[in-house]
Each structure stands twice: as C-alpha cells, then as structure tokens.
N, C-alpha and C positions, 0 to 999 in steps of 0.2 A: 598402483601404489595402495598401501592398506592403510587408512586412517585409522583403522584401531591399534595397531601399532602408535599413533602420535596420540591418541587422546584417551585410551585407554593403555598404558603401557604397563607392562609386569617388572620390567626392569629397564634403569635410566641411567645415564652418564652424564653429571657436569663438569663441562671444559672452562676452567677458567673462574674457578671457584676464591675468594678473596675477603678480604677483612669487609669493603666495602662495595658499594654500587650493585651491579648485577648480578656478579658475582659472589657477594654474599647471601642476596634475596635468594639467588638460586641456591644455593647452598643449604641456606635454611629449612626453605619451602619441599628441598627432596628429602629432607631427614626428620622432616615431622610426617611426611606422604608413609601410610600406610606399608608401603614399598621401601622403604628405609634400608632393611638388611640386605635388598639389593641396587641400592644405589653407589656410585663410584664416583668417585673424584679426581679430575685430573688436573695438575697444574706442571711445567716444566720444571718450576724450582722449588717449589717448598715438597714436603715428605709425608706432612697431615695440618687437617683444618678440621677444627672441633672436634679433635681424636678420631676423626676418620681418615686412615690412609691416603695419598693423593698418588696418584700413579703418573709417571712422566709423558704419558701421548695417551692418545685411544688405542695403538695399537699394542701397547703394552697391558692392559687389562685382560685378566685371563677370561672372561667370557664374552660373549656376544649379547650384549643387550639387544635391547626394542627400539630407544629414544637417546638420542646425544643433543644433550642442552646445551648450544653454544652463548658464551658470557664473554669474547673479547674480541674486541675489535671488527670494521670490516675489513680489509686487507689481509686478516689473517682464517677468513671465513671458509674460503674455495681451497685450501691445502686441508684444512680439518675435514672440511665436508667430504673431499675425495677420499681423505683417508678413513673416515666411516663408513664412505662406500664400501673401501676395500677390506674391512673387517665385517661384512655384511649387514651393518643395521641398517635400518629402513625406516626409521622416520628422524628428522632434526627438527628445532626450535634455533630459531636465530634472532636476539635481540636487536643487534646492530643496528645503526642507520646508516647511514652514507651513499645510500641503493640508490635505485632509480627515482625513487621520491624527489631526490635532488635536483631533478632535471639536467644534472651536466652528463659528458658525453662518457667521463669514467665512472659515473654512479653505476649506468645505465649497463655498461659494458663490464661489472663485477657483476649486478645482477645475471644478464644474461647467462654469464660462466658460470654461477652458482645452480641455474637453472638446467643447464647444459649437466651438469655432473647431476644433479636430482632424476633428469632425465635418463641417465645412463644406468644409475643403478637402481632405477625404480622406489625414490626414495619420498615418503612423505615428508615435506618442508613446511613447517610455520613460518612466515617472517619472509623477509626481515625486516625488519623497523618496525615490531610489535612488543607487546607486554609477557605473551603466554597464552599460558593454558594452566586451568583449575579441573579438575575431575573431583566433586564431591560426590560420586558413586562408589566410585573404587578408590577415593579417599587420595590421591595425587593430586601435588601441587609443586608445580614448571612454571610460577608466573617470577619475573623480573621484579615485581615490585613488592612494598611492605603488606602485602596479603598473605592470610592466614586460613585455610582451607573452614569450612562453614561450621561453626555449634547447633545451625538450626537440624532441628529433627526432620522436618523436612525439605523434600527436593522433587525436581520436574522441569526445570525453568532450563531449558539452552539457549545460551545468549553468544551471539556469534557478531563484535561490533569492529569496525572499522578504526575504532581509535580504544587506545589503550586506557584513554582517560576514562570514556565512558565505561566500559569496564571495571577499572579499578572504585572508581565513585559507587557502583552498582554492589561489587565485591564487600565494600566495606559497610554500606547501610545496616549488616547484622540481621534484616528481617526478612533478607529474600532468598526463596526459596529454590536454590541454583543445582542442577546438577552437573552441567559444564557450562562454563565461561571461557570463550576465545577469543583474542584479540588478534584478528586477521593481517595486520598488519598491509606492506605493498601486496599481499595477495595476486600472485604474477606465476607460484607454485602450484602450492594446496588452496585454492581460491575460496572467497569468501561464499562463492555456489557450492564451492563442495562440503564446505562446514555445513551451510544451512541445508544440503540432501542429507547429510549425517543428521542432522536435528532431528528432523522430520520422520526418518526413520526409524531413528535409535527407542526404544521400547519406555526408556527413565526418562525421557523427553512428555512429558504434556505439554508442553509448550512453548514454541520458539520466539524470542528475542530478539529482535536483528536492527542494530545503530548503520544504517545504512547510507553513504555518500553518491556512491553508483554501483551499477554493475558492470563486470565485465562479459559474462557471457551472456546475453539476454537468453539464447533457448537452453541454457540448465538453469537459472535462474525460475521463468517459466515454469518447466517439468518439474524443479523441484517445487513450489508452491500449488500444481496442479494436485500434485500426490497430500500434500498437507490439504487441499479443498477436498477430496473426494475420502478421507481419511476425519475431516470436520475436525483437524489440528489445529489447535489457534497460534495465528503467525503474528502476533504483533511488531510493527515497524513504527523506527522513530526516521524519518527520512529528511535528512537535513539538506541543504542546496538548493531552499525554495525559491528563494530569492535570486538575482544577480550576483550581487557581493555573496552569495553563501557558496552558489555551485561555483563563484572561481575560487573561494578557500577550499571549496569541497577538493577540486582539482589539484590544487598546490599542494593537499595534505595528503591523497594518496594517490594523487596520479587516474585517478579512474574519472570516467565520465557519467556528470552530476543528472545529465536526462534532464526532460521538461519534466517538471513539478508536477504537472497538470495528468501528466502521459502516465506518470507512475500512479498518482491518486486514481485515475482512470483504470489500470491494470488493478490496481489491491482490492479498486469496487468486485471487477469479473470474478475473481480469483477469490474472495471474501477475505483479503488478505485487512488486520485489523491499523489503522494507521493514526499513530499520536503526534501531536507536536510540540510538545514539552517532556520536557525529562520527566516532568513529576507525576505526567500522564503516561508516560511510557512505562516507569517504577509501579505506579496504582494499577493500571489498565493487566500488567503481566501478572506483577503477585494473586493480582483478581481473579483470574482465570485458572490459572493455577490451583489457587485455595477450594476454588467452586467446582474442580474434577466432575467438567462435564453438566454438572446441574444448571441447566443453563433459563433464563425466565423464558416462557413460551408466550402464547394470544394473552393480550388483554394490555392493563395498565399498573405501574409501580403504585402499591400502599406503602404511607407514610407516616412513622410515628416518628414523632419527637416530645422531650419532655421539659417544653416550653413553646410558649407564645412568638415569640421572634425568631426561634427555630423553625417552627412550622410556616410561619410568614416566608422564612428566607427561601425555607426550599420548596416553597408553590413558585416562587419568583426563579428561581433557579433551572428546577423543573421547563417552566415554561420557555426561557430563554434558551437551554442546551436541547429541546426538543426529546425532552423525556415527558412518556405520556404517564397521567396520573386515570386510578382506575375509579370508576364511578362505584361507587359503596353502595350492593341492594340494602331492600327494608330489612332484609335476614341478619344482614351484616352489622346494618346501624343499630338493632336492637341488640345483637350479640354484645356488642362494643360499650352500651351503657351500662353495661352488668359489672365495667372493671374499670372505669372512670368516674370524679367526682358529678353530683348532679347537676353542679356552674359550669361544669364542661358541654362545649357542643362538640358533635360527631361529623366531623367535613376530615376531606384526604384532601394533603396532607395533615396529621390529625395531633393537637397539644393535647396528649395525657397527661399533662401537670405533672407538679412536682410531685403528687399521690403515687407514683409508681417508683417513685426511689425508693428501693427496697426492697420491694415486694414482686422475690419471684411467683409467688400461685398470678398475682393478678397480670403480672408479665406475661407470663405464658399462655393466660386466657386469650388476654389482647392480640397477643400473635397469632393467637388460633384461630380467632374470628376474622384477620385480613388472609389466613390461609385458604379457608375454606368457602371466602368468594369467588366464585366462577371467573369474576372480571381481575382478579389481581392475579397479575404474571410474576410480583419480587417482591418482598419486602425492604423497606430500609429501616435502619433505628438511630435515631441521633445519641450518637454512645462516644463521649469526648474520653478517651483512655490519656491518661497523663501518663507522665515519667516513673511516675511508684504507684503503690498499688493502693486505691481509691473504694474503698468498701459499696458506697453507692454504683458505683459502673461495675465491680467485678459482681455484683448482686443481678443488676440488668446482663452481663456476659454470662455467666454462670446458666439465667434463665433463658439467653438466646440458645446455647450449647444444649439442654434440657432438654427445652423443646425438639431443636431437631433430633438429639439421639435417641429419645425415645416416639419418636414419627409422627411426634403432635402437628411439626409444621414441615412438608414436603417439598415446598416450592424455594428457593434460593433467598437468603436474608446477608441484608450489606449492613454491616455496623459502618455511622457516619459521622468522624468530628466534627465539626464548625471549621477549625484552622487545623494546618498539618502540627501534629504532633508526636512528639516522644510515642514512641510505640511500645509499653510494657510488655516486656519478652512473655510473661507468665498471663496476665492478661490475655494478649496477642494470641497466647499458644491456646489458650481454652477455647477461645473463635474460630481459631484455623482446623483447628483438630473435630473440632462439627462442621467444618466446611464454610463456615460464615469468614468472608475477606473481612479486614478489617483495611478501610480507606481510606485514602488520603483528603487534603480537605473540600468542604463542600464543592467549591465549583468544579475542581478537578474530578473530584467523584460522579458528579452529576454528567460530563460531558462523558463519563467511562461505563455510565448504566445506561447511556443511547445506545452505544458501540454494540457495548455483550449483549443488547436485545438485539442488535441487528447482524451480531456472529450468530445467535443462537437461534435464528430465523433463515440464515443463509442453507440452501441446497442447493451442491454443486448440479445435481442432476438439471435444475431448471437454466443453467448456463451454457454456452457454447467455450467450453475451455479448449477452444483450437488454437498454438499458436501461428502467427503469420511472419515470420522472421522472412527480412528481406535477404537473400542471394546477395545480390548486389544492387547498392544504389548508389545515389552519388556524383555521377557524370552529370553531362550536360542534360535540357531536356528541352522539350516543342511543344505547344499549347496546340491543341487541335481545334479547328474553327469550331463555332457553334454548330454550325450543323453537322459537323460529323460527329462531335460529343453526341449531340441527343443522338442519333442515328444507331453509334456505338450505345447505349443505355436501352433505347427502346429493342436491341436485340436480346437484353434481359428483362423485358416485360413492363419496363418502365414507362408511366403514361408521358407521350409529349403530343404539345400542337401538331397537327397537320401542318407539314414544311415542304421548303421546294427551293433549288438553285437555278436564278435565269440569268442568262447572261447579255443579255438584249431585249427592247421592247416587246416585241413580238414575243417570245417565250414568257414573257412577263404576262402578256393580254392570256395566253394559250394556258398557264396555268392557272390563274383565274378563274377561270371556266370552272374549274373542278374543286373550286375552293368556297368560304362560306365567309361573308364580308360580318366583320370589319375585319381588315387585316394588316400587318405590322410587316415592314418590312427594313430590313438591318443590312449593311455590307458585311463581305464574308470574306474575312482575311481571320489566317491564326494570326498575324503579329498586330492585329489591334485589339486590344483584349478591353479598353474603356471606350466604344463603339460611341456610346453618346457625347463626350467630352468631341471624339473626331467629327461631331455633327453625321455619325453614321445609321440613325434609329429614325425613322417616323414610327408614330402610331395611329389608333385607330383611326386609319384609308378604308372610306367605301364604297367608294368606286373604282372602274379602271381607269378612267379619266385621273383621279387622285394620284392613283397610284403611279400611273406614269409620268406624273410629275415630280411625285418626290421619288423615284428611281433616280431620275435627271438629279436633281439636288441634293441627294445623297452620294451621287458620283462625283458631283462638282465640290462639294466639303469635304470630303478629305481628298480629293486632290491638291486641296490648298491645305490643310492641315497637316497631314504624315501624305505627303509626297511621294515619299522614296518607301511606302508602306505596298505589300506586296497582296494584293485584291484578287478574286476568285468570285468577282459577280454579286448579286445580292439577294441573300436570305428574303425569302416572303413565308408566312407562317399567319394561321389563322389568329388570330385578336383571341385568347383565354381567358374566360368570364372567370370577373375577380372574384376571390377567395380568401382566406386568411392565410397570409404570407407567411411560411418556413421558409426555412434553412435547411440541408442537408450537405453537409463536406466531409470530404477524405485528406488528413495530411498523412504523408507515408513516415514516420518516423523511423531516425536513422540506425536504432537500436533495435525496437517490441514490431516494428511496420504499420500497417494501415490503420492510424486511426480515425472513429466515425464520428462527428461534429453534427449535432440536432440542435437547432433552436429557432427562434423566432427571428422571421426573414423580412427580407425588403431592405433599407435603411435602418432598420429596427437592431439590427444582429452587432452593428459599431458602436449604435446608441445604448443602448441597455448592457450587452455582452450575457444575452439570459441565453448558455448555450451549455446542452450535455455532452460529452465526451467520454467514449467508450473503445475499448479497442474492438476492430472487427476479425472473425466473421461476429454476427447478434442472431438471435432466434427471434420470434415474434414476442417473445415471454422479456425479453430485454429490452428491444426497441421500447415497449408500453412502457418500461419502465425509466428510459431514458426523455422519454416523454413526460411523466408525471415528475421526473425531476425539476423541469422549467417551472419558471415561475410564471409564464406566457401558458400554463396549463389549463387554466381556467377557459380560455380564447376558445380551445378547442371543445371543448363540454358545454357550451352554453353559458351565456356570459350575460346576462340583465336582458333576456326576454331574446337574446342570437339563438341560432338553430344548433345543437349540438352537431360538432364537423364528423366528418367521415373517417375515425381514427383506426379503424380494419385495414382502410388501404392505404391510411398514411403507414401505419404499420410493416404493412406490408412491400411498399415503397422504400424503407429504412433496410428492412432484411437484404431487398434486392440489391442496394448500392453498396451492402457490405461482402455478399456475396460475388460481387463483382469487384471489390477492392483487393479480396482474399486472395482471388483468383488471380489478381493479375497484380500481385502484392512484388516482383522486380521492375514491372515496367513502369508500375503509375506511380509519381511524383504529389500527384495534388489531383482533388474536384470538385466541384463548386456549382450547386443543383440551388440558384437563389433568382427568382424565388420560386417556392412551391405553391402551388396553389391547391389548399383544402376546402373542399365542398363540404356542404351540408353531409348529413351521414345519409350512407347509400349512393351516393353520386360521384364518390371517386376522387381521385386528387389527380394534378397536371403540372411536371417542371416546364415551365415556363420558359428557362434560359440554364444554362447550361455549359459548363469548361472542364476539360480533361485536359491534365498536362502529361506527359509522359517522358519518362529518362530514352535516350540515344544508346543504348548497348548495342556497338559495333559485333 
C-alpha cells in the first residue's frame, strides 16, 4: 500500500457529501485544499453541492482518483470500498464508527470485511472511527470536522494521535506549526506504526507528535523510533493509560493495548523518544522543538533574565524543582552584565534586569550577549509575557531577541517565557519563531520542557543498545527453576555466585563440607517452594559439621510439616557471602517490547522504598551506569559518610550479563529475580546471593 497516495493525494473523491455533519466538513475542507479543481463529489441523489457537480457512485466519475473520502454510514462502508477497489484507487478515509471499537461481535466482523477488501486491492485505509487527515504541505484538507487547513507560515510538526479530539484541539490553537495531522482512528489498516514511520521519514517532518493509547505492533513501532534516534528526530509522546482507570478507557476507546506505563517510559528513555503528560506540555514541548530547528542547548546551565524581582524569584524556585540546571556566571560575565543594568541591581542567575530594559533594544541585546558568550551557559531564557495585542514594551524586548540572533550576536538557543499561559500574538509570535526563539507556554510547563530539550539534545543513539527483544511467543504456563539451578544456569554467563552443592543425605552433606569455607547457609531445594524461609527452609551462618547436620535434620522436618505435599530435591548448602550493600537486579518479560531489566536497591529495601530503574534489555556497560545513577540508593554505592566507595565496574558488569542473558533467551524466560546482590568495596567484585529463573513450558 502507498501512503502517499492517502496523505499526500493529487486527486480526491467525497462520498457522501451534505448540507451537514461529515459530510459537509468534508465537502468544505476538499474545496478549500489546494487540489479543488480536482476534487469530485458524489452523492446518489442530489445533482450538485456548492455548485460543484455530484456524480451518482464512484464508479460513475470519469477519472481515477488517489483518495475516496468516505462521509456515510457503516453498513454502507464494505460495498463503496470494494467498489473503489474496483475503479483502482488506492487509498480511503472512513469516518464512521460502528467498528470494532464497539466490541460487539457485528462491529468486529464489518471491520474485518473492510479490512479483507483493503487487503485485496492493496488499498491505503484511514479509519474507521477517525477525524482525518490535514496536509498543510500540499495544502489538503480530508478532516471530518470544523478545521481549516493552517494560515501559519510555518510547518514541520507530524502529529499522528489516537483520538480525534486531541487532533482537532491541536488543529485549531492557530499557533502550531503542523505539516500533517492524522487521526488514526481503530487503526487495525494503515496503523498508527505506519503513520508514525511516514513521520519520521517524510523530509517536511522535523518533528513527530504522537497522542498515543497503545501499540499494536511493538517491533514496527520499535524500528520506527530506532530510525527517528539515529536520525536525532524529535519524537514527542503524550502517553495516556498511566493509570488503571486510564489504560481501561484507553482500551474501550480504541481497542489497543494500553502497556505498563512504566515499560513505555522505560523504552522512550532507550530510544530518546521525548515524553509529556499534559496536553499543554505536549503543545509547548512540540511547537519548541520545532521552532529551535535543531539548535538544540549543549554542556553547561540555563541563563536567566527576567524583568522583575518575583520573576526571577519564581524561576530559581521553578528551576530547581523541575531539575533544570542554572549556569554559574564567571567574573567576565558578571562584569559584562553591569554595563546594561541599573547600579541597585545585583548580578545572580537567574537575574532581575529591572524595569530599566523596557524598551531598550541596544541594552537588550548587550545583556543577551553577555549570557551568550559564557562558556557555562547552554540556553537562554527571557521572561517576555506576550499578550493578546500588540504590547510596545514586549515587541521592543521580541524585536531585540530576534536582532540579536539574526545578526549572530547570540548563537546558543533563547526561550521567550510568560509567567501564565497566554494569548499568543500571531505578529508578536511570528517575529520569535522566525529567529528561532520558541515562544512558551507558561512557566512551570516551560520549565519542565527546558529539562526534556537538554536532555533530547544530549541524547546519542550511538551510546545505546537499540536492539529490539520482541518475544516469539509467550504466554503459556511456566516452572520456577530451584535455586540452585538458577545460579548454576547464570554463572554459565559469568555471573559471580556462592560456592554451592546438592546433598541428599548426611554423608554427602559431611563429604561436601570438606571442600567448602565455614560459615555456611544451607536452604532446601524444591522449585515449587519459592518463600523457602516462611516453609522454615533456610538456616544460616552453620560452622560446623556438627551444625550443620543438625539443621539438615530440621530443615527436612519443617517443611514436611508445612508444604507436605511440596515436591524436594535435597538441600542446597552454599558458602555464607560476606555482606555487602544489597541490590536488586530483575527481568520481567513483557508481553509486548520483552525483557525488561529492573536495578535497584535490594534486600527488604526494594518493597519498602520502590527506588528501582527500569530499562529494556539487551544494556551496554554505558546504560547499566546510568540506570544506576538513576536510584536514589546511588549515593550507597559511591561512598556514603566515611563507607568505602563499592565496586560499581563489576556491578556494571553484572547488569550487562543478565541482560544479555534475558535477550537471549527473550521466549523462554518469564521472570528473574538476582535479590540480593551483594556489592564489595571497589576492586572486590560483587556476589548474587539468591537467585530465581522462571521460565514458560513451550511444548
């Protein structure tokens, strides 16, 4: 199927064209599209609509269009479509609802047959139970609803969303810089993976948009954000279904599956894919990207002007709460910066140039100049509240933001900042965008979107493992492998464990001893007792043999009286491992993306706190360190009030191993569970302790 045929079309057909509803939006929106002289109208019984002919079917129009906009009904969906087949176009748009969304068992079985004839004639499908499609490139407009193809001058922005609403809300802001807008609708066709590989692709694309609920194909969703990472495209996602209540509306409303919250934020880390969770961050965060083509802040910290005192207050507090870093101002800078401020003003970032710079572009553009030209400033910001009309004092400071950059006083990226969201003056606006300065939404939303774009424009793919690990199959039943053959199975990828041993009688028990280094811990060894202490199945530090054979004996007698009917394999003895600071390291196999890697701080510690990073696997050593310094348990390892800095090369190295081992065996494993870890001082290595692999039964 060719999508430029549906989202780029030369010529379109709407079915179903009418005074009202869909059919007159669609009617409208083809006859203002650039594409007009070839647009066609078709309706059974009227003759013409707005002086445009209307032709009785599709098959009676004398040419072969691109695109047939269907505007009636579902039940009458699968006879037009075939018969578009049969007139060779190759892409539809179908408003309708009634599909599979519905969940009844005839939604489900129109879809299918709609899908069935797309199939057959190789036919691009939007929909159904979508809004459209917007092409402000080639100036086409296929959307269902009251939208009007864009007056802004510019464009970049491919927004590919899940719901019609967000779409249409986005569509009519007036300030966003769109070159296509799709509303994916059940997406079960032309899916909402294939829009977003067109995004990513497509050359008028700077940057993709995506209102996402779920996916359906996890490895083209994947491939396509690999290609946007090694391409440094910015993908911004607003990912709704964090919740409970959210991913089952997620479910109801398009039928796809909402994924753990966790799993996705975990994948957009790898992938640098950029992710909001408000609308107004998702609108800021895109237009931003957009406007700054590429100029993106490098090393150092945000300079901050504002011109007032509770300005500059708010956004040191702001600053610091959203973990945006402010730049320490050298002596070059600070003396620079007295040259264009009163002499009651002090020189601190963020910094109140008083009301003395209303007005005054030369002293404007010094000041800008001076936070450009320190080594330590990666962005500027300005606190520039742009009103609803046009404000002499802000377009004097806009005027001198724009100045400066075109004439290359200031090279490094500048965010104009309101206080509150407001009215955005188109002429205003356009003088900012058109030097590249975003103009922002209000402060806190801003502030949490100058973290993000320093941390898109720091992102390289190269230092990532973008492999994906899509599971084959998973799903079935699955078997917990006793402790000792977990570690056993681990230390054949290099993983450190205790010295262990299975005895099944005293004697074997005394006989292995001999070869082992007291104190030592001995557990019974069944997969189906997986909480081994609760069954009274654990002693620990035994130092003798004499010990030890006693709690053998006592360890066989408690759970024979606790889990009875529990199915035993003798008992684990394993040398006593000198304590450490306790991690965590887990695998759960997720039923979408696969193996994901779980880091954090172990023992008891990992239910109590929940300080744990999550990444998908396989990791390189350049990830694990960095899923590391995510915890907040980070400190533990580095030396902590006079502790020995731990051995974080081999825990390092330890992480890489159990992902490269989950990769690998990404159908069979279910689940693993390396708790706890014990990390040594640095140089001395780290040791799992204990140890679970679960694995699926594929007959």
């Amino acid at each position: 199927m060719d999508l430029k045929k549906l989202l780029k079309p030369e010529s379109i057909a709407v079915v179903g064209v009418s005074d009202r509803g869909f059919g007159r939006c669609a009617a409208n929106g083809a006859l203002e599209s650039s594409i007009s002289d070839n647009v066609y109208f078709v309706h059974t019984r009227r003759s013409e609509l707005n002086r445009k002919k209307c032709y009785p079917s599709i098959t009676a129009i004398p040419d072969c269009v691109d695109c047939v906009v269907l505007c009636t009904p579902a039940k009458t969906i699968a006879g037009l479509l075939r018969e578009a087949g049969e007139k060779g176009i190759q892409a539809a748009v179908i408003y309708a609802s009634g599909f599979a969304e519905e969940g009844t068992e005839e939604g489900k079985a129109l879809e299918a047959e709609i899908k069935a004839i797309a199939d057959q004639y190789d036919m691009a499908v939007l929909g159904p139970n979508c809004m459209g499609i917007i092409n402000n490139r080639q100036r086409v407009n296929m959307w269902g609803g009251n939208v009007s193809l864009s007056q802004n001058s510019f464009s970049g922005i491919g927004i590919v969303a899940q719901s019609g609403f967000v779409c249409s809300e986005i569509l009519s802001t007036g300030y966003f810089s769109i070159s296509y807008a799709v509303s994916s609708g059940n997406g079960n066709i032309c899916t909402l993976e294939d829009f977003l590989d067109f995004m990513v692709e497509d050359e008028e694309v700077s940057v993709v948009a995506l209102y996402l609920e779920g996916v359906r194909n996890p490895a083209n969703f994947l491939y396509s954000i690999k290609k946007a990472a090694k391409k440094h495209k910015p993908v911004v996602v607003m990912k709704t279904g964090r919740t409970e209540k959210g991913a089952a509306a997620a479910a109801s409303h398009t039928g796809s599956m909402a994924g753990s919250s966790k799993t996705f934020a975990s994948i957009f880390r790898k992938y640098g894919v950029i992710e909001t969770t408000t609308f107004e961050e998702f609108v800021c965060m895109t237009q931003a990207l957009c406007v700054l083509k590429g100029n993106y802040p490098g090393k150092g910290g945000y300079g901050m002007i504002s011109l007032s005192g509770g300005e500059s207050t708010q956004s040191a507090d702001l600053a610091i709460e959203s973990g945006v870093a402010l730049a320490d101002l050298t002596e070059e800078t600070q003396k620079a910066v007295k040259n264009f401020i009163p002499a009651f003003a002090s020189v601190k970032n963020p910094l109140d140039a008083t009301t003395a710079l209303f007005g005054d572009e030369e002293r404007t553009i010094g000041l800008l100049k001076a936070f450009n030209d320190d080594p330590g400033v990666c962005a500027i910001t300005v606190g520039a509240n742009v009103k609803y009309k046009m404000n002499p004092t802000m377009k004097t400071l806009c005027d001198a933001m724009a100045k400066a950059v075109k004439e290359g006083v200031v090279t490094k990226p500048i965010f104009a900042i309101p206080s509150l969201e407001n009215y955005r003056h188109q002429e205003t606006r356009e003088i900012l965008e058109e030097a590249g300065v975003p103009l922002m939404s209000s402060m806190e939303t801003a502030f949490r979107c100058l973290r993000k774009i320093k941390e898109f424009g720091e992102y390289q793919s190269a230092e990532r493992m973008l492999t994906a690990c899509i599971p084959v199959q998973t799903g079935c039943s699955a078997t917990a492998l006793s402790e000792y053959d977990s570690k056993n199975e681990l230390k054949r990828y290099g993983v450190p464990v205790p010295v262990q041993a299975i005895v099944r009688s005293e004697k074997e028990l005394e006989k292995v001893l001999l070869n082992m280094r007291f104190p030592v811990v001995l557990k019974i060894n069944s997969d189906e007792i997986l909480h081994k202490t609760e069954a009274g199945g654990v002693k620990l530090n035994i130092q003798s043999i004499t010990e030890a054979a006693a709690a053998y004996e006592e360890i066989l007698s408690n759970v024979k009286k606790k889990v009875p009917n529990a199915a035993t394999d003798g008992i684990l003895v394993q040398e006593m491992a000198d304590p450490g600071v306790e991690m965590i390291i887990g695998i759960t196999n997720d039923r979408q993306f696969g193996p994901m890697l779980l880091v954090g701080l172990g023992g008891i510690y990992v239910e109590i706190f929940q300080d744990i990073s999550l990444y998908p696997a396989p990791v390189n050593k350049k990830e694990a360190g960095q899923m590391l310094r995510e915890l907040k348990a980070y400190k533990l390892l580095t030396g902590y009030r006079g502790t020995a800095p731990c051995d974080l090369d081999a825990l390092e190295d330890m992480i890489v191993k159990i992902s490269q081992y989950a990769a690998e065996h990404k159908d069979h494993l279910k689940e693993m569970d390396l708790n706890p870890v014990f990390v040594y001082p640095k140089g001395q290595g780290v040791c799992a302790v204990d140890a679970l692999i679960v694995q699926y039964n594929h007959s």
